[in-house]
C-alpha positions as CSV (number, residue, x, y, z in Angstrom):
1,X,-7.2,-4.7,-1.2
2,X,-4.9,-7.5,-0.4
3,X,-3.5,-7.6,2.8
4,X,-0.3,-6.1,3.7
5,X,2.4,-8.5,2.6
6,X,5.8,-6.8,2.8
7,X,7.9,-7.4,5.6
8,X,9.5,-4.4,6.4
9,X,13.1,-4.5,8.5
10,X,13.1,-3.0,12.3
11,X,15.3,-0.2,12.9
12,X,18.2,-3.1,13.6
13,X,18.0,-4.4,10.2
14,X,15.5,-7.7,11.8
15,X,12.8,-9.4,9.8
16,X,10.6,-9.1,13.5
17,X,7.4,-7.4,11.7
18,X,6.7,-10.9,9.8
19,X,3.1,-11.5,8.4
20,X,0.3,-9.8,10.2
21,X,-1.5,-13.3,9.9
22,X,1.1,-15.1,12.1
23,X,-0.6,-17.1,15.1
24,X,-1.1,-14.8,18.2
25,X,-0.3,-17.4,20.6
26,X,3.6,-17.7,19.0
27,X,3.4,-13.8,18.7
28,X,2.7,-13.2,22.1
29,X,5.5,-16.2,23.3
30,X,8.0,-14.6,20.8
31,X,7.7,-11.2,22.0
32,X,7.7,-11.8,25.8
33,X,11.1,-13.6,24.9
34,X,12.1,-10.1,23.2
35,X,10.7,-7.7,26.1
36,X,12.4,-9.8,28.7
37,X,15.8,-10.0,26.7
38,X,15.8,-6.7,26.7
39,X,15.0,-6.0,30.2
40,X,18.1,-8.4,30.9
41,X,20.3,-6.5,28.3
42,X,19.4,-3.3,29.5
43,X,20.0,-4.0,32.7
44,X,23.6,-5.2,32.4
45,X,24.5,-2.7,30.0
46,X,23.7,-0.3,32.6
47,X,26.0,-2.1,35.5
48,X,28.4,-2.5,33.2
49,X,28.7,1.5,32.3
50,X,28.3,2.0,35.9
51,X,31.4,-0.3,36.7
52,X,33.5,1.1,33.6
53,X,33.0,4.8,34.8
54,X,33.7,4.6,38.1
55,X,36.5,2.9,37.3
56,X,37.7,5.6,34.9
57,X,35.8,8.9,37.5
58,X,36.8,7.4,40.9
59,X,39.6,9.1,42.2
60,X,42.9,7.5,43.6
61,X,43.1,5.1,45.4
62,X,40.2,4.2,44.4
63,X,37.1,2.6,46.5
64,X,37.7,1.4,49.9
65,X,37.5,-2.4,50.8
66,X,34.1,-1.8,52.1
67,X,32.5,0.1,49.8
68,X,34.3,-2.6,46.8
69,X,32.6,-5.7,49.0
70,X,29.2,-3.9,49.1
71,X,29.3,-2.6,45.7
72,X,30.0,-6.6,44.3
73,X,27.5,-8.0,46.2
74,X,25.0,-5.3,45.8
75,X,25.2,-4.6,42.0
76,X,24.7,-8.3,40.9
77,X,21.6,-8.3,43.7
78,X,19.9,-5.5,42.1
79,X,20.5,-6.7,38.6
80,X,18.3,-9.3,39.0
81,X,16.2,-7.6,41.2
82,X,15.5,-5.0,38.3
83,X,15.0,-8.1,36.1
84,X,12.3,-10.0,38.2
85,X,10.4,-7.1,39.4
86,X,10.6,-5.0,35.6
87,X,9.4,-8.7,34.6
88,X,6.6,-9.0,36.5
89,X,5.8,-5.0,36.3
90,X,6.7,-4.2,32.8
91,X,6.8,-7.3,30.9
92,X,3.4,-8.5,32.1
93,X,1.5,-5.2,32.1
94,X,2.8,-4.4,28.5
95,X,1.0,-7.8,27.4
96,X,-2.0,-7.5,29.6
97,X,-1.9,-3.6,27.7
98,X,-2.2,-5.8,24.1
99,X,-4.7,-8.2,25.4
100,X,-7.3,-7.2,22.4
101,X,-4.5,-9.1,20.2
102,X,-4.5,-12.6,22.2
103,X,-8.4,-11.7,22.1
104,X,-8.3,-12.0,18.2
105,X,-10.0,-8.7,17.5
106,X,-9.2,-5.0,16.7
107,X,-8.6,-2.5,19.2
108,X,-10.6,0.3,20.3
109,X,-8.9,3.9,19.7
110,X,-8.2,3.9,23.6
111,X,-6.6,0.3,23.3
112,X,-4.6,1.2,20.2
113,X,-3.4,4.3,22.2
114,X,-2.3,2.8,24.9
115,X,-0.5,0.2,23.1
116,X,1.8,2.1,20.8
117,X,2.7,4.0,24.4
118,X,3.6,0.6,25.5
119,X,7.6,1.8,24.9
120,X,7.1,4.7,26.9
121,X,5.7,3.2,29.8
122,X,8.6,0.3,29.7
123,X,10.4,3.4,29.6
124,X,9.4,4.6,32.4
125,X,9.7,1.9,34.3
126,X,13.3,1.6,34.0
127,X,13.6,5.0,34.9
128,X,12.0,4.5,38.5
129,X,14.2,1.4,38.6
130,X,16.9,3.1,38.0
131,X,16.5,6.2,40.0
132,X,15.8,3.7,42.8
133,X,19.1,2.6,41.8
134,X,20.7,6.2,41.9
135,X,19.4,6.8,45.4
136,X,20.4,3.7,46.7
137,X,24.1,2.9,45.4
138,X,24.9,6.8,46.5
139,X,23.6,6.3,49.7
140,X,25.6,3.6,50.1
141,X,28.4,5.6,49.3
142,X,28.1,7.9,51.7
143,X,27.5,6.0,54.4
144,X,31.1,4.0,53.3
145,X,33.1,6.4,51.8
146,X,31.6,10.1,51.7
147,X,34.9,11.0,49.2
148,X,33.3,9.5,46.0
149,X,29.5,9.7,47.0
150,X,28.7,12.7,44.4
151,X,31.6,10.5,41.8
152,X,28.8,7.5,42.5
153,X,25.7,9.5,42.6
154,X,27.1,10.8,38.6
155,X,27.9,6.9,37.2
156,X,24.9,5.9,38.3
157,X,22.5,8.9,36.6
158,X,24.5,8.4,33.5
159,X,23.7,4.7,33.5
160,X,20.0,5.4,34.3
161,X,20.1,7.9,31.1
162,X,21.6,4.9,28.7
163,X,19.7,2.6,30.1
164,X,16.2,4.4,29.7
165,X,17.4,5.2,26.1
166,X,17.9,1.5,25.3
167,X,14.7,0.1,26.7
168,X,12.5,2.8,25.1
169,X,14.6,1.5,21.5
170,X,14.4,-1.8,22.4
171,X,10.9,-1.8,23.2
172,X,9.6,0.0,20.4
173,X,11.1,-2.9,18.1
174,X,10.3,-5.6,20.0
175,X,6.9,-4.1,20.2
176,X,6.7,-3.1,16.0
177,X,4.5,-6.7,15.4
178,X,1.7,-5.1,17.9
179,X,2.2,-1.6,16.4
180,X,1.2,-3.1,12.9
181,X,-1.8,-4.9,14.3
182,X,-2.6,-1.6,16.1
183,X,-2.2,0.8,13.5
184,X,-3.3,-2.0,10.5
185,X,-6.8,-0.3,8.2
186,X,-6.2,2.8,10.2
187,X,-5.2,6.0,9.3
188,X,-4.4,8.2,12.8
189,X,-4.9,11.9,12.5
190,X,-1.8,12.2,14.5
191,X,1.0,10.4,15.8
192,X,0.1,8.0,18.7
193,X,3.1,7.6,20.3
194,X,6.0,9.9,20.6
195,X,6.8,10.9,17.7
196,X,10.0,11.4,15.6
197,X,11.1,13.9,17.7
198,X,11.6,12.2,20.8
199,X,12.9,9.2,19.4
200,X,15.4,11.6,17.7
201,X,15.7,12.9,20.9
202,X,16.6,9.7,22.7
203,X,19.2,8.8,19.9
204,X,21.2,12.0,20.6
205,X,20.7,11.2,24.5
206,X,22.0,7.5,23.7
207,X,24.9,8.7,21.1
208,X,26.0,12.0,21.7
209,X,24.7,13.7,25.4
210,X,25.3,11.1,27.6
211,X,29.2,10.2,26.7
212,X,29.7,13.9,26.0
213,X,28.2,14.7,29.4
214,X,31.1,11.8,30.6
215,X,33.2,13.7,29.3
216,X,32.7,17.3,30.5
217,X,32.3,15.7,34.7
218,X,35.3,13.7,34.1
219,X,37.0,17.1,33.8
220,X,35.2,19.2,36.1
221,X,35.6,16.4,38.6
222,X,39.3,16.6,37.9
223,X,39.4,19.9,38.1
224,X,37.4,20.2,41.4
225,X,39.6,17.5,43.1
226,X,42.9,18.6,41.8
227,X,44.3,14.6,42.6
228,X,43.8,13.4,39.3
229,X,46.9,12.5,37.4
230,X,47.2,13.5,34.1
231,X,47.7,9.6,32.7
232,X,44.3,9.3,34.5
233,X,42.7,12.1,33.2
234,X,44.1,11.2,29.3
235,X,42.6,7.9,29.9
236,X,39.4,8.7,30.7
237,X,39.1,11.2,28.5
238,X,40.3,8.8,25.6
239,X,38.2,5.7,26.5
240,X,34.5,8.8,26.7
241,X,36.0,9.9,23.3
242,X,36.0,6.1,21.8
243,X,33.0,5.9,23.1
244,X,31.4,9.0,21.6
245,X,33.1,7.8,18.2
246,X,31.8,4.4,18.5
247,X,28.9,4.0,20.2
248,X,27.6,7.5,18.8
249,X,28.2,5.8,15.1
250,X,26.3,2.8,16.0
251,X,23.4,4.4,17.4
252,X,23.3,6.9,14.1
253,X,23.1,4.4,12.1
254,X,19.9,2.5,14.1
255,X,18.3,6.3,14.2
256,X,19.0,6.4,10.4
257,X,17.0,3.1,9.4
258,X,14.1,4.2,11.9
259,X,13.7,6.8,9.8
260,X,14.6,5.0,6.3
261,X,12.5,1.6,6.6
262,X,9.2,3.1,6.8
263,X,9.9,5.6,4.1
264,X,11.7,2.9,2.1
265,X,8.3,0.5,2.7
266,X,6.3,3.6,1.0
267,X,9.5,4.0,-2.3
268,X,9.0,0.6,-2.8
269,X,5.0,0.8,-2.9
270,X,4.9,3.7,-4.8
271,X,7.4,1.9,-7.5
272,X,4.4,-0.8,-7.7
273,X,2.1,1.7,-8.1
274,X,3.7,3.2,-10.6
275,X,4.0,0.8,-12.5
276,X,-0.2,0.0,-12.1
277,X,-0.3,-2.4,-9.5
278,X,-2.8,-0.2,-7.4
279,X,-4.0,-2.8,-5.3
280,X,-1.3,-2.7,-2.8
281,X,-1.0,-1.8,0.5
282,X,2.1,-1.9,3.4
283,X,2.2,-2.5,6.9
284,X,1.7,0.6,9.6
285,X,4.2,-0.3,12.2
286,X,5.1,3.2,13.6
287,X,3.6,4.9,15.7
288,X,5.7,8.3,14.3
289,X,4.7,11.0,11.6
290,X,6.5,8.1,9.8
291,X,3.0,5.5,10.1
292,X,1.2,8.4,9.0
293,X,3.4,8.5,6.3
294,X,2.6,4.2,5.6
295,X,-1.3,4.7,6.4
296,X,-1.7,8.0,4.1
297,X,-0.1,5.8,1.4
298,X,-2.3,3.2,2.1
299,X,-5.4,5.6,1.8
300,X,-4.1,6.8,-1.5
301,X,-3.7,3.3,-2.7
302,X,-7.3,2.2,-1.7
303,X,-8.5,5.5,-3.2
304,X,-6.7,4.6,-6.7
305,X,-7.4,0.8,-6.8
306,X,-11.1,2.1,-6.4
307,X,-10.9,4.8,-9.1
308,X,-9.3,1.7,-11.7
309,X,-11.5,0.0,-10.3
310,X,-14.7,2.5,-11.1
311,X,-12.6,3.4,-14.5
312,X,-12.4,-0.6,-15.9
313,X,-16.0,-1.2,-14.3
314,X,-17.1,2.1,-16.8
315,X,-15.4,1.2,-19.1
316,X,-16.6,-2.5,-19.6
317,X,-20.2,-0.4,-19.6
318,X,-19.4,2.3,-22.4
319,X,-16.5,1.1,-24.0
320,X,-13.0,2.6,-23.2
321,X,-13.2,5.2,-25.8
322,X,-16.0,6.8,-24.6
323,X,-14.9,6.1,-20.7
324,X,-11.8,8.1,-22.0
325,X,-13.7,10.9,-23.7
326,X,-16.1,11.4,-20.6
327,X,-13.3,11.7,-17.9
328,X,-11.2,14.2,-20.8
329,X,-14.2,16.4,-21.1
330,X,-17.2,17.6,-19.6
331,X,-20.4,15.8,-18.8
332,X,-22.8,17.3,-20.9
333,X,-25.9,16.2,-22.9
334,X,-25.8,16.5,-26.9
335,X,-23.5,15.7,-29.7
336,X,-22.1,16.5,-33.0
337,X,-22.7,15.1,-36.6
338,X,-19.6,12.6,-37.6
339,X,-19.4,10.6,-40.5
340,X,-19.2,7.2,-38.7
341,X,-19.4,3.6,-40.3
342,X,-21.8,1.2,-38.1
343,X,-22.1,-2.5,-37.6
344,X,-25.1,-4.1,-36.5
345,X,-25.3,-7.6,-35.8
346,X,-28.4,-9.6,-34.4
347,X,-29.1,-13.4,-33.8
348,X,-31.3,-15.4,-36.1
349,X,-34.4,-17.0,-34.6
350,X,-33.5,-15.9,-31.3
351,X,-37.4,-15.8,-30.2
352,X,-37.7,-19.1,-31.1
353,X,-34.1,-20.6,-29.8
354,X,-35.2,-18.9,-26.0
355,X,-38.8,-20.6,-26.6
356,X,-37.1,-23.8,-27.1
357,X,-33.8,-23.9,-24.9
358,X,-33.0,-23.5,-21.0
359,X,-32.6,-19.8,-20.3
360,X,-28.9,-21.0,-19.3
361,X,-28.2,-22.4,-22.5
362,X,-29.4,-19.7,-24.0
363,X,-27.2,-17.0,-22.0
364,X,-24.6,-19.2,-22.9
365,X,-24.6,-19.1,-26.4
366,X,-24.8,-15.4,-26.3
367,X,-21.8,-15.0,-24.0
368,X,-20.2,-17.2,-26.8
369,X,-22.1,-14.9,-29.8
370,X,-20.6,-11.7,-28.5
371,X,-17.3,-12.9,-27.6
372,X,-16.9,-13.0,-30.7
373,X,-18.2,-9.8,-31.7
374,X,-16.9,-7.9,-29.2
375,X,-13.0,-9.4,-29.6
376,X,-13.7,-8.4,-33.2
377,X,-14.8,-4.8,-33.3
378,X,-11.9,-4.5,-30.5
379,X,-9.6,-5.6,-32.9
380,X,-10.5,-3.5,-35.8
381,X,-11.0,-0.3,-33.2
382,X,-14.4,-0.4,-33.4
383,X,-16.7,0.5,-29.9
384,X,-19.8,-1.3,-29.2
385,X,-22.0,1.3,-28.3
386,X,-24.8,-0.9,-26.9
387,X,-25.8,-4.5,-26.6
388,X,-29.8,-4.9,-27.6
389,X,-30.9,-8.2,-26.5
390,X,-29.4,-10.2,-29.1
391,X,-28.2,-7.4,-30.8
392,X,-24.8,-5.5,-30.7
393,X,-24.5,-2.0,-32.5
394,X,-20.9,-1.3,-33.1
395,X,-19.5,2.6,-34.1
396,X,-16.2,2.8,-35.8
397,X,-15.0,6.9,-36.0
398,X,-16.8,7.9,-33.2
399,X,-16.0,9.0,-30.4
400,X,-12.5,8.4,-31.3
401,X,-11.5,10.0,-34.5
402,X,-10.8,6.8,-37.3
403,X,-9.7,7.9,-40.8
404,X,-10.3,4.9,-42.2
405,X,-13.5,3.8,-40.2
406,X,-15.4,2.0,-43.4
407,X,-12.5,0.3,-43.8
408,X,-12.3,-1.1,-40.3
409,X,-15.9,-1.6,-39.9
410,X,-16.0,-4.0,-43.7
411,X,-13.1,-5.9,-42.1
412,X,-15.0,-6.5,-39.0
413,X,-18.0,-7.6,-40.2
414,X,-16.2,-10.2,-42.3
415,X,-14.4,-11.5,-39.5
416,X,-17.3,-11.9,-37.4
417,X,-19.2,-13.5,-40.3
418,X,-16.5,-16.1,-41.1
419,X,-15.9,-16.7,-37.2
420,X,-19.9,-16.8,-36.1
421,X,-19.9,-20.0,-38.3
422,X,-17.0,-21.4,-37.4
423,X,-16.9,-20.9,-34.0
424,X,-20.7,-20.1,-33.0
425,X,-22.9,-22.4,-35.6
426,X,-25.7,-22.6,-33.6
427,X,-25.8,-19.0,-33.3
428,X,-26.2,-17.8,-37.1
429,X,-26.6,-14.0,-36.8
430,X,-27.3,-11.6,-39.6
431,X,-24.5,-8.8,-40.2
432,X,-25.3,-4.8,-41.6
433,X,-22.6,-2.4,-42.7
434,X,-23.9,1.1,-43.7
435,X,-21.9,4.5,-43.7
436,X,-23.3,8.2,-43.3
437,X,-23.1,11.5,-40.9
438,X,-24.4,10.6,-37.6
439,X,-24.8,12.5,-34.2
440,X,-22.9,11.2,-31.8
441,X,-23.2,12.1,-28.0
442,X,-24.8,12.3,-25.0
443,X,-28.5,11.4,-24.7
444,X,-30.6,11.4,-21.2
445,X,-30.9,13.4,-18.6
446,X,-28.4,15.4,-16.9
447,X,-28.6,12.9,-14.3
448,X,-28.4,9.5,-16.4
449,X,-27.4,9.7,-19.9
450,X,-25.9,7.2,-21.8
451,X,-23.2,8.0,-25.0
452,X,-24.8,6.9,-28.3
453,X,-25.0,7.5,-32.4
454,X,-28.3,8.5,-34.0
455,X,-28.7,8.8,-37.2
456,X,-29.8,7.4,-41.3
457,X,-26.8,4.7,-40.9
458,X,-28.0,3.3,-37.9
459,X,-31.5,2.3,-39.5
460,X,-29.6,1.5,-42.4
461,X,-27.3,-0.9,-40.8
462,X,-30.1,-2.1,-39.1
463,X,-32.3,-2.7,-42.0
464,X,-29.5,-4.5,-44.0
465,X,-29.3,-6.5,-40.7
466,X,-32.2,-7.9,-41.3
467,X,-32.5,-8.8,-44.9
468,X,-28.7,-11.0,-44.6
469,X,-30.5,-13.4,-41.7
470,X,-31.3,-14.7,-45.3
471,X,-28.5,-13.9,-48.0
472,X,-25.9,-16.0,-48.4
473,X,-22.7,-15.7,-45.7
474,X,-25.2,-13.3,-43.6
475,X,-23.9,-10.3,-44.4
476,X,-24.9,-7.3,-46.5
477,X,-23.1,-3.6,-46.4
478,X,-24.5,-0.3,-48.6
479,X,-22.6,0.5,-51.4
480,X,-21.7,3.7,-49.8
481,X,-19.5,2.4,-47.1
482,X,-17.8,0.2,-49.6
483,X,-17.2,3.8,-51.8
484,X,-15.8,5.0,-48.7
485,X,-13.2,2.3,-48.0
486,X,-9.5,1.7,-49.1
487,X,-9.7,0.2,-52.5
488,X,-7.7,-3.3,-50.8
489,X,-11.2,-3.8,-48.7
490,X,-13.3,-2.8,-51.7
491,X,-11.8,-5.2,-53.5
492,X,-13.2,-7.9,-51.5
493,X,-16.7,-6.5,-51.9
494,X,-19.2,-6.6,-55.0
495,X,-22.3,-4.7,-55.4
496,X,-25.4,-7.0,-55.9
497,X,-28.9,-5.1,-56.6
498,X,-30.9,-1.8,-55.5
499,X,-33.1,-2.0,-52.7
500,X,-35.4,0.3,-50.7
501,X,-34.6,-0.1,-47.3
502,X,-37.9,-0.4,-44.9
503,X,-38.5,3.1,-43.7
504,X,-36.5,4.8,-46.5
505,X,-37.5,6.8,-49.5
506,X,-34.2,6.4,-51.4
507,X,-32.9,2.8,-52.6
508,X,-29.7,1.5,-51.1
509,X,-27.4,-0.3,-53.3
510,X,-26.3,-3.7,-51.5
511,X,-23.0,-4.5,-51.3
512,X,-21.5,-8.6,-50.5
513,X,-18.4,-10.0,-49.7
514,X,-16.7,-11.8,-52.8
């Protein structure tokens, strides 16, 4: 199966999956770039929430001059403190975590575990951060201003909720080209990360709960205090409901195409498939129900390239008819008597041309014989039943109904005649038509059998075989199929003399082209 060549879109509508076969080294660079812009983003996403809702929570008159001096001074400071140390920390652990890649090898199942949890543990990281963060900046405010300690301890948790949301999003995406390596010829009895649920979850935290949950402490706070005016307390409440309206949209519409792309990747497969390009296969980039999804498509995939696969293989063996038959029906050993027309076509001299040629000229020249044949029985929906040496034995009406299978089988052989010498010379072959009642089935054992036709018009084809290696154009047919044909094919034919066929007690009447 060729490799995985889509390249599916993150949950933010980037191209960031790429080929699997990209370089490492420019992998690794590009996502350290990504982990640490989002540690920066995260980061001042949080302060910023911080600073808009205590502007819109704090009560009147607002923070004193000490607590505004600290709080400007100390925000920045632990900005970039969060920055350098989730650097160091998180960035660096999360690539030492996906050293197998730089390492140029596959992981083992605890590697590939702990890598898809690479998100979480980001995650986490931000939340010890931040709940140092919590502690510290209410802390502060009670040591400066005890009034709006529990307003500071509030902003603060609600910035440590949105920004632990963001960094577990923003990490999973930025982490999606390790995830593919990780989860790439694998097909995980269960989700390896946290599944659909929590990253659900976390988009409802981002979206909904957290500016909802503004909303409900703005009032109670207002409530509780009993100082807030009611401009104030409009405000806030319209700015949290923008918010919710907003922000909650935005972040819906990420949670939907985390949910679509992979499920798109496996639409989009399943239309090749359909339309019988089996040997495809997509990249498994979540660690969700949703890359069980992508790797249990993948499995079906292999499983149906390797069962066309099986199928042409068989059927380049037995002939598609009888490939089609024995997958329709059961496999069982005997037949039933059709009347069948058969072809039988054999090399002239072909003990002497091996005695007296390279055996690779001679394979050659009966690649180029039975080309010929076979593109001709094809045409005139004929099977070759089997190839004997330099030999072919062709069936038209069997297994495969044929009304008109003299017919067909008088066409072929004057089309194989009349191209043998024009295309094959050096390969003159003589060419028997005969028609009769034939049983035609399975012969073996029930644990190899082969499909096959036995019956008078074998040998007779056979016979006739041999005695046009010397009549003139090579080819001789019984009277009887020429009987059987449509009278625009018997037309073409003449009969010539009575013979007794070797191993016969009746004579055959011999039939030539005109």
């Amino acid at each position: 199966m060729h490799p995985p060549s889509d390249t599916p879109t993150g949950p933010f509508g980037s191209g960031l999956l790429g080929p699997l076969d990209q370089d490492v080294t420019v992998l690794r660079r590009r996502v350290q770039r990504l982990l640490t812009a989002t540690l920066i983003a995260t980061n001042v996403i949080g302060a910023l929430v911080v600073v808009g809702l205590a502007a819109l929570l704090i009560p009147s008159p607002g923070m004193t001059g000490d607590l505004v001096r600290v709080t400007a001074f100390a925000v920045p400071a632990y900005v970039v403190a969060a920055v350098v140390v989730g650097t160091l920390w998180g960035t660096r652990g999360a690539l030492r975590t996906l050293h197998w890649a730089a390492e140029g090898r596959s992981p083992s199942e605890a590697e590939r575990v702990a890598s898809l949890r690479v998100p979480l543990r980001l995650t986490l990281m931000q939340a010890v951060l931040w709940g140092v963060a919590t502690v510290v900046f209410a802390a502060q405010a009670v040591l400066l201003q005890p009034a709006v300690a529990l307003t500071v301890f509030l902003v603060v948790a609600f910035a440590s909720v949105v920004v632990c949301a963001i960094a577990y999003l923003f990490g999973e995406f930025a982490l999606r080209p390790y995830a593919a390596r990780a989860l790439a010829g694998t097909a995980p009895p269960r989700p390896l990360s946290g599944g659909v649920n929590l990253r659900m979850l976390l988009f409802w935290c981002l979206g909904t709960g957290v500016p909802v949950a503004g909303l409900v402490v703005t009032a109670v706070l207002a409530w509780v205090r009993g100082d807030v005016s009611t401009t104030k307390l409009a405000v806030s409440v319209i700015a949290l409901g923008l918010v919710v309206l907003c922000f909650g949209l935005l972040v819906t519409v990420f949670s939907a195409r985390a949910v679509v792309n992979p499920i798109t990747s496996v639409r989009d497969a399943l239309g090749r498939v359909r339309a019988g390009e089996f040997d495809v296969a997509i990249p498994v980039y979540d660690g969700t129900e949703l890359g069980l999804l992508q790797a249990g498509f993948n499995d079906m995939a292999a499983g149906l390239a390797e069962r066309e696969r099986m199928r042409d293989l068989f059927g380049r063996h037995v002939g598609h008819e009888v490939a089609v038959e024995a997958m329709r029906s059961s496999a069982e050993l005997g037949g039933s008597v059709r009347t069948v027309s058969v072809l039988f076509v054999d090399l002239v001299g072909s003990t002497a041309l091996a005695a007296s040629r390279p055996p690779e000229e001679v394979v050659g020249l009966l690649n180029r014989f039975f080309a010929v044949v076979v593109d001709e029985v094809d045409r005139h929906h004929g099977l070759i039943n089997k190839f004997v040496g330099d030999a072919a034995l062709a069936v038209f009406g069997a297994p495969a109904e044929l009304g008109d299978h003299a017919t067909c089988a008088l066409a072929a052989g004057r089309a194989i005649a009349r191209r043998l010498a024009e295309e094959v010379p050096d390969g003159p072959a003589g060419i028997g038509v005969a028609t009769g009642d034939a049983v035609a089935g399975n012969v073996g054992d029930p644990r190899r059998f082969e499909y096959t036709v036995i019956g008078d018009p074998v040998n007779e084809a056979a016979r006739l075989t041999e005695l046009a290696k010397n009549a003139p154009g090579r080819l001789l047919a019984s009277w009887t199929a020429v009987e059987a044909a449509a009278a625009e094919e018997a037309a073409r034919w003449t009969a010539t003399e009575d013979v007794t066929l070797r191993g016969r007690t009746r004579p055959t009447t011999l039939a030539s082209p005109v």
